[in-house]
N, C-alpha and C positions, 0 to 999 in steps of 0.2 A: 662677849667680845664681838663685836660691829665686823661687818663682813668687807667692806672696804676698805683696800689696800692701794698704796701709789705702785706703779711699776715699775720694775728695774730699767735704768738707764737702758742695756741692751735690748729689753724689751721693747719700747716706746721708742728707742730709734728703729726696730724694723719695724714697726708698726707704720712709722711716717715715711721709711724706704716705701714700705707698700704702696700709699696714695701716692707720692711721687713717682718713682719708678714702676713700671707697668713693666717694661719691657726696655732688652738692649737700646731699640730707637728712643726711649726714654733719659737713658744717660748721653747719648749722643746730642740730642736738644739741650738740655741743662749744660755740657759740659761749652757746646760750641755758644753758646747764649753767654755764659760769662765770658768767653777771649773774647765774644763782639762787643759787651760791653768795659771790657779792658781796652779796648782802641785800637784793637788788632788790624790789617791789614790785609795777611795771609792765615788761612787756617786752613790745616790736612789733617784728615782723618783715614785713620785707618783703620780696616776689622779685619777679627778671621771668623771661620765660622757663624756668620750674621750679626757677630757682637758678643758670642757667647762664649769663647772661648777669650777673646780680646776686641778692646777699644782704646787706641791711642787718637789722643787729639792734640795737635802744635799749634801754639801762635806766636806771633812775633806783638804780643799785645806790651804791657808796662810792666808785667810782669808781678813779684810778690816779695816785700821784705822777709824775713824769716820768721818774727814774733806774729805774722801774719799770716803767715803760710801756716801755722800749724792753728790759731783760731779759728782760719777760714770751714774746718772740717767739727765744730763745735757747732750746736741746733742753735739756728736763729742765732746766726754771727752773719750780720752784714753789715756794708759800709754805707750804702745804700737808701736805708731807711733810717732817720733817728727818732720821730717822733711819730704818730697815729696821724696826721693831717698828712704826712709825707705818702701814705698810701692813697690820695686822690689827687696828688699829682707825679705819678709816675714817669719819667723818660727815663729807665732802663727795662731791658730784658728779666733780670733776675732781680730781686727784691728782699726775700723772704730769708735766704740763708738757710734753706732746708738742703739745696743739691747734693752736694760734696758731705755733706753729714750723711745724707741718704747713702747714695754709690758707695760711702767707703763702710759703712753698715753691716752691707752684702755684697763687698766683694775683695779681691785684692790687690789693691791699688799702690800705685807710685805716682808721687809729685815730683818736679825739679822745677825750678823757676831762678827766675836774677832779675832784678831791675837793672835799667840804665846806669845808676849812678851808682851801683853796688858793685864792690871788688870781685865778689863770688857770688853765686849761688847758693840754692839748698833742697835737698834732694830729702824727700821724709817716703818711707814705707808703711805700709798703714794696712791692716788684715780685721774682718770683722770691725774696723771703724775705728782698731786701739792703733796707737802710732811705734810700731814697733821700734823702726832705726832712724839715727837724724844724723846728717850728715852737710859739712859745706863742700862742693864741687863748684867746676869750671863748669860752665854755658854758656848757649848765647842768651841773648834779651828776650825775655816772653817766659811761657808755662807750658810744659810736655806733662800733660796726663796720659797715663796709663792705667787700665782698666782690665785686669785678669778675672778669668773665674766668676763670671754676673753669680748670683744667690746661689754660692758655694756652700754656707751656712743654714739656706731656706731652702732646701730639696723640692717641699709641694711648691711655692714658686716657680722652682727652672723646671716642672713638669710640664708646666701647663706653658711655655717656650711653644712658640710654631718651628717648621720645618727652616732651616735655615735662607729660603728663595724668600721666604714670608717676611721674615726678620729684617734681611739684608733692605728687601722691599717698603719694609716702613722707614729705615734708616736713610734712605736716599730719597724717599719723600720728603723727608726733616731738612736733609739738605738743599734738597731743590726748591724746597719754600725759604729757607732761608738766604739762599742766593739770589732769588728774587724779590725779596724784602731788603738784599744790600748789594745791589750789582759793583758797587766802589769797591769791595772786598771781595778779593780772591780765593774761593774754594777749590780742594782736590777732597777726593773721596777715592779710596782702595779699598779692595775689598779679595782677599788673599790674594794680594797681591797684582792684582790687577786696577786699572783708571776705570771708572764706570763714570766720575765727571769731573769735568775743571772748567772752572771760569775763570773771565782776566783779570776781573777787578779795575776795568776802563770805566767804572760808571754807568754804563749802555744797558738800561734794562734789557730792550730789544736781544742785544747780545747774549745775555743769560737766555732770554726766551728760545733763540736760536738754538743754543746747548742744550736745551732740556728737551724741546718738544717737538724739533729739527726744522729743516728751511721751508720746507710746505706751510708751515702752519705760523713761521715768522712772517711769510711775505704776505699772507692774510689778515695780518694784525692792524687794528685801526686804531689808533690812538685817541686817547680820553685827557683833556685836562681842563678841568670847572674848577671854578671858584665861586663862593657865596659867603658872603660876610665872614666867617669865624672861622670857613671849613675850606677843605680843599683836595680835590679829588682827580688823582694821576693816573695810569699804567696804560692798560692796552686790553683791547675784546679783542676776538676773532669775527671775520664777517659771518653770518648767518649759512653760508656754503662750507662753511669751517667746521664741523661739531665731534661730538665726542658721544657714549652712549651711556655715562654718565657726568655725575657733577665733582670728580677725582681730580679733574686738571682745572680748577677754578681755587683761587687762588686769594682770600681779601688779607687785607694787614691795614690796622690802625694803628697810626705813628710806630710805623713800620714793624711791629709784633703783627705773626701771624695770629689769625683768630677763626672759628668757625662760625659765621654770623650769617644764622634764616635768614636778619632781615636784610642786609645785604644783599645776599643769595634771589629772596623774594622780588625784590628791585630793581635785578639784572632780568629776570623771567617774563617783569611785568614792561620791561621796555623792549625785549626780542618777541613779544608777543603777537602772534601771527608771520611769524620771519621763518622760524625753524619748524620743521619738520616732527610727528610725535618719536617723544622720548630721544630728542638728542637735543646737548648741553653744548653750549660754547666755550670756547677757552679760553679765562679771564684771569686777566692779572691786575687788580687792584688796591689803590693804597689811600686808606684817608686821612690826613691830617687834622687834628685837632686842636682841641684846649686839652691838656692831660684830667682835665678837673670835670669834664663833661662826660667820660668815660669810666667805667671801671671792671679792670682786669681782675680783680681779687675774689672771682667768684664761681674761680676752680683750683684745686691742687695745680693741675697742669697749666695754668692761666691760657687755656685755648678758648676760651667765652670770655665775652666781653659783654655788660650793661650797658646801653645808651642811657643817658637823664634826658636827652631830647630826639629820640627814634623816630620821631614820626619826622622832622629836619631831617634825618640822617636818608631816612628811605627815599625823600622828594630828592635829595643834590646825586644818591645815586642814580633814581631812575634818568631825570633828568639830563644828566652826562652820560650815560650812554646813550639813550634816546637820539643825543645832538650827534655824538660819535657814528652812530649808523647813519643819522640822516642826511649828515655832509659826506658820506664815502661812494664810491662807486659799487653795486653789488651785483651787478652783472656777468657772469659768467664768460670768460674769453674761451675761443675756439682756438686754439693751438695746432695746427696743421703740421708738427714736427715731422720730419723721416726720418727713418732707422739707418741704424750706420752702414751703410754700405759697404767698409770693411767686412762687419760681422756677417753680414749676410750672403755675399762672396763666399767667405770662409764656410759659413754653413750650407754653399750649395757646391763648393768644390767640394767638400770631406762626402756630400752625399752624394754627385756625380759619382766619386770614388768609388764607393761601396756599389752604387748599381752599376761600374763599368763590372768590378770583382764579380758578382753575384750571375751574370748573366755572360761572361765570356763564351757559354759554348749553347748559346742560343740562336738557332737559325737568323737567316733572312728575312723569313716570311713573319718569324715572333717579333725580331726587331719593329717591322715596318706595322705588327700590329698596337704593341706600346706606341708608339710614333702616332699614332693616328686618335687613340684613346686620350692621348694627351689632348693633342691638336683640340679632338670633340671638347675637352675638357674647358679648355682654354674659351673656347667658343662660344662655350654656356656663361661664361663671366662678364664675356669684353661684350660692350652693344654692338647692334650689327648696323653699320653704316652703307646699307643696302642703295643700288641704282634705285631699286622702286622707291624709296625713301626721299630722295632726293625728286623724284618725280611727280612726290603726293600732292592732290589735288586742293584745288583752293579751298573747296568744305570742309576736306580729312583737315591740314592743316590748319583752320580758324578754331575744329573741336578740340586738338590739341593746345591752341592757346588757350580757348575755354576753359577746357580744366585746368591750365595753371593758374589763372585768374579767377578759379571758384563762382562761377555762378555767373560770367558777365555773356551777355547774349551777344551772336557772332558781329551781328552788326555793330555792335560797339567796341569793338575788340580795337579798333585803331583808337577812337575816343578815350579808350583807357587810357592806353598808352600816350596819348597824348596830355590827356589829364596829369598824369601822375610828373610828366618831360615839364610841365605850367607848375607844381608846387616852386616856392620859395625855399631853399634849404635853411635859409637865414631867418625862415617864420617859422619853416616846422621841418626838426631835424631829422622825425623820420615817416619818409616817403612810402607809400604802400607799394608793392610791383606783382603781389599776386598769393597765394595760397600751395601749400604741401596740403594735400589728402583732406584738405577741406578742413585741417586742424591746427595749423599755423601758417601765422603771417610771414612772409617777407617782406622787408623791408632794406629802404636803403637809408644812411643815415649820413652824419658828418664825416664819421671814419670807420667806410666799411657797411657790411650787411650785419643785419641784425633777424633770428628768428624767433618770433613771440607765437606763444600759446596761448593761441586765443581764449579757453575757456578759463586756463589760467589768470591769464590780463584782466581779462571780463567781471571774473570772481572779487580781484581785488580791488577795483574801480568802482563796484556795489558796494562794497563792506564799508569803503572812505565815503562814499556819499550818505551810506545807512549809520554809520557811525557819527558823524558830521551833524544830521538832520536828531539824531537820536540824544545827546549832548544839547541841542539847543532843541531838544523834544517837538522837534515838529514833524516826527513819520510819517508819512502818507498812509491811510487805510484805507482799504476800499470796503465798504460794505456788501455782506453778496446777500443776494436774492431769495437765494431757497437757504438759510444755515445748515452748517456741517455736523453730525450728531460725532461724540467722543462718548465711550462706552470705557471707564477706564475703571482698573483695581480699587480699592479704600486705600490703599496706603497712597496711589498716584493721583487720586481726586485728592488726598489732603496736601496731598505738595503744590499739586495745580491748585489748591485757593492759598499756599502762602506767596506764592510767587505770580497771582496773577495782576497786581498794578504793574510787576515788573513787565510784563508780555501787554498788557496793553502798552507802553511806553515803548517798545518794542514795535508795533503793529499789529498785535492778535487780542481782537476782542471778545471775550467769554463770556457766558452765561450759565449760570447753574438750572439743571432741566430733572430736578430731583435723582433723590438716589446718589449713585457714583457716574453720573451722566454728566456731559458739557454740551453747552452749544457753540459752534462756531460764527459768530455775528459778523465779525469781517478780520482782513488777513493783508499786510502791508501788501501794497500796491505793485512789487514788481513779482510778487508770487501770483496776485489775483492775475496778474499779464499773461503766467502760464494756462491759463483754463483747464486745469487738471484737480479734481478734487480729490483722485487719490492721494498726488505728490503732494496736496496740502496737510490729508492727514498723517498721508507719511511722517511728514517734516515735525508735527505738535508730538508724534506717537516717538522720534528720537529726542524730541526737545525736554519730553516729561524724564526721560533717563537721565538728562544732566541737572536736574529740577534741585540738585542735593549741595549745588555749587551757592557756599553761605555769602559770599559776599557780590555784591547787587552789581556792580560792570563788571566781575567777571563772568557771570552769567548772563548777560548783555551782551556780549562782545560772542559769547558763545550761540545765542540768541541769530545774532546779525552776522555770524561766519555763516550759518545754515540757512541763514535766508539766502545771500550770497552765492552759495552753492548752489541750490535750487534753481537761483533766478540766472544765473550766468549764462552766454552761451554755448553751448555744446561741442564739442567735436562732432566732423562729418556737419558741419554747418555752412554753407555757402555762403558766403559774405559779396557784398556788392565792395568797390572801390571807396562809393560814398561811405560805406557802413565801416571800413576799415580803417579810412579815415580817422572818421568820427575815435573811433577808439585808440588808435595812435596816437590822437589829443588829447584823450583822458589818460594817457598811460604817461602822457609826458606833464601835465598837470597835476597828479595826484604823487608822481616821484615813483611810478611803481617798478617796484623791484622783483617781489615775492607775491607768492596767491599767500590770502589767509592762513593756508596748512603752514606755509612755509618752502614749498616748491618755489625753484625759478620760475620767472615769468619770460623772460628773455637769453637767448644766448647773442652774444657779440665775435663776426670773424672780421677783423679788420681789412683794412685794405694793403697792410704792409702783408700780413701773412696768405691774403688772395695772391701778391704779386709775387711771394716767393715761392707760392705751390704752382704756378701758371711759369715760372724760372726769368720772372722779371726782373728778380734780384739777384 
């Protein structure tokens, strides 16, 4: 007798419960995916216990005749699909007809539904997946599922359940990607009994974005919408000051199914590239339209992966629009001079008056008047002292003090500056240099307002745009040096350095092999040779060979000429001339700079409305 055998129907439905259903957040997806694609409007969801104990889901979708409502719960019963060509071109959520055969498998469930044009209703009870009681009832329009008991029947299933915060936590992921995949539909979410979210169902991405991830992070959001022949690509990024500490609040959906897609993901990365800071993600909501037939969902249980048939298109229209999105937005950092409520503050220094009149009632004269003066001193050490001799300092004392705020300009030119900087044209160059903090940032004046830039910052990223620029039309400057650099390196980092060395000459650094695990250094882009330091040179090859393992050729470029950049920048504690500061205000307003390479600010902006309200001009 042959050892294979078919499985019992109960079997082979919890087997496909299994790959469908993972977890409560698993019925919550499937259940809320059909009323969207019933035409639903409003959908509420409720749990208790994270979905474990219960999941009820309402809509006001078309609802279900009754010879339908009980098929609906039969494997591979949908309406959806009729033939094999119909699964490459998809426009719904659900397809397969596994959900509701799955959930009602393992657990114990109740339906009610009514169409529009139906007198009544029909209410079916359903345990382990068999349809116990059928029954017609009053309703409204749409489907109320009910979900008791998740794998009341598969005990090692609900063991392996997380803590009920974990659960509930997946659940309201499900939801909040799906309200941002449909802002025209209305979601509520409870969860024992409490609102944890609702939206309006106005339409307003933005809106939803609001709800979910609060007003800090909507007012940061810069809008995406490209088009390119066939495709089309909407939502909203977060500016580069915006980030997160992972890739959790990023967001993609094709033809508005959510999906987890690298290459997506990969294309966002590769256009915030030297924007952000290490190891922080920006908050992305995007959505791409397509051909249904260019796609394909069907190549997961969960349908959360998606195949592209043309990925390498898909990657360029994303990078591309976001690229545009950051480069048309302002990224500048405002300086907000707010004050605290003066209410509160009153209040918090009456209630503490209080307590020190209470505490010291029977405290002499001479203590009083010695608090009184400890204060006074205190006070003293804070405020500057706007001394007679101050006002009397001498024409040298005075001109050293404008020196150092003008970094470096000698006394005798101190009016010159100042008259220099009174001669720009605002109308040619919007920002005016007027002097130096600590010899490590500019001040500047601008259209609207001061502006402070970090020079070594600014500097960094005005190298990398010109080394990147020149490096793209491969014409890097090299300087050849004189005496060559000896590199004494491991076997395993001499074989990286010869597969990666056209890439480093293309770069600027020219190599030679000097036997053994030896290099020589022949010559080193031009604005490193400008340092005349041959340690920082080999500094800079001895970090370069570390990232030697980055397989593809501009991102190790670009990693290449961040580190030149650095090196060759200039410094804090740098005195700058007017001319010199200039000069770099010019490139800073030419190249659009926003960010240094790492992703640091390069500028902060205080405008002139908020100078004139902290000054009580307003």
């Amino acid at each position: 007798m042959g050892k294979i055998e078919l499985l019992s129907e109960e079997v082979a439905n919890k087997i496909a419960a299994g790959e469908v259903i993972e977890r409560p957040a698993s019925v919550v997806k499937e259940l809320v995916e059909n009323s969207i694609d019933a035409g639903s409007t409003r959908i509420k969801v409720k749990v208790e216990d994270g979905g474990k104990k219960l999941i009820q889901v309402l809509d006001n979708g078309e609802g279900m005749v009754a010879e339908d409502a009980k098929l609906a719960f039969e494997r591979h019963a949908t309406s959806k699909v009729k033939e094999a060509n119909d699964l490459f071109a998809l426009r719904t959520l659900g397809f397969r007809g596994e959900a509701l055969s799955s959930i009602a498998a393992v657990s114990r469930l109740k339906l009610t539904t009514k169409r529009e044009d139906s007198l009544s209703g029909i209410k079916l009870r359903l345990v382990g997946g068999e349809i116990e009681k059928e029954e017609s009832c009053g309703c409204q329009v749409g489907t109320n599922i009910l979900v008791k008991d998740l794998f009341f029947n598969t005990p090692v299933r609900y063991k392996y359940l997380r803590q009920t915060s974990t659960e509930i936590g997946h659940i309201s992921d499900i939801i909040n990607r799906l309200s941002l995949a449909y802002p025209a539909i209305s979601f509520r979410l409870e969860h024992n009994g409490r609102q944890i979210l609702e939206t309006t169902g106005n339409g307003n991405l933005l809106d939803v974005i609001f709800n979910i991830y609060g007003r800090e992070a909507a007012k940061d959001m810069l809008e995406v919408d490209y088009q390119q022949d066939y495709m089309e690509l909407t939502g909203f990024i977060a500016k580069p000051t915006t980030t997160r500490s992972s890739r959790k609040h990023q967001s993609y959906f094709v033809n508005d199914r959510f999906i987890k897609s690298g290459l997506m993901s990969k294309a966002v990365e590769e256009a915030y590239h030297t924007l952000l800071t290490i190891n922080r993600h920006p908050i992305v909501v995007l959505k791409l339209k397509l051909n249904p037939i260019l796609v394909d969902v069907n190549v997961h249980p969960t349908k959360l992966e998606a195949k592209f048939s043309r990925g390498n298109i898909v990657y360029k229209v994303v990078k591309e629009a976001v690229t545009k999105a950051i480069k048309n937005s302002d990224l500048i950092p405002k300086i907000e001079l707010e004050e605290k409520s003066k209410q509160k503050d009153e209040v918090k220094k009456g209630s503490k008056k209080q307590d020190y009149q209470q505490k010291n009632l029977n405290l002499t004269t001479g203590s009083k008047q010695t608090e009184k003066k400890k204060k006074n001193e205190s006070k003293s050490k804070q405020m500057p002292k706007y001394t007679q001799q101050t006002k009397q300092d001498s024409k040298e004392v005075r001109a050293k003090k404008i020196e150092r705020l003008f970094g470096g300009v000698e006394d005798s030119k101190v009016d010159q500056v100042q008259e220099e900087s009174r001669q720009y044209n605002e109308e040619d160059l919007s920002l005016v240099p007027i002097g130096q903090i600590h010899q490590s940032y500019i001040i500047a004046q601008g259209l609207d307002g001061m502006y402070i830039i970090d020079q070594h910052a600014a500097h960094e990223r005005v190298i990398y745009q010109q080394l990147l620029q020149k490096y793209k039309e491969e014409q890097v400057k090299i300087q050849e040096l004189l005496l060559p650099l000896k590199l004494d390196l491991t076997h395993q980092e001499a074989q990286l350095l010869a597969e990666k060395e056209e890439q480093l000459a293309n770069c600027g650094f020219l190599l030679e092999e000097f036997g053994g695990n030896s290099y020589l250094i022949q010559g080193v882009p031009v604005q490193l040779y400008k340092l005349d330091d041959q340690e920082l040179i080999l500094d800079t090859i001895y970090k370069l060979i570390k990232e030697l393992d980055f397989k593809e050729e501009h991102h190790f470029a670009k990693k290449v000429l961040v580190m030149i950049s650095c090196k060759a920048a200039i410094k804090a504690k740098t005195k700058l001339s007017v001319k010199e500061m200039s000069s770099l205000l010019a490139d800073i307003e030419g190249y659009q700079v926003q960010t240094c390479p790492h992703g640091r600010p390069v500028m902060m902006h205080l405008s002139r409305r908020e100078l004139e309200k902290k000054f009580k001009r307003r």
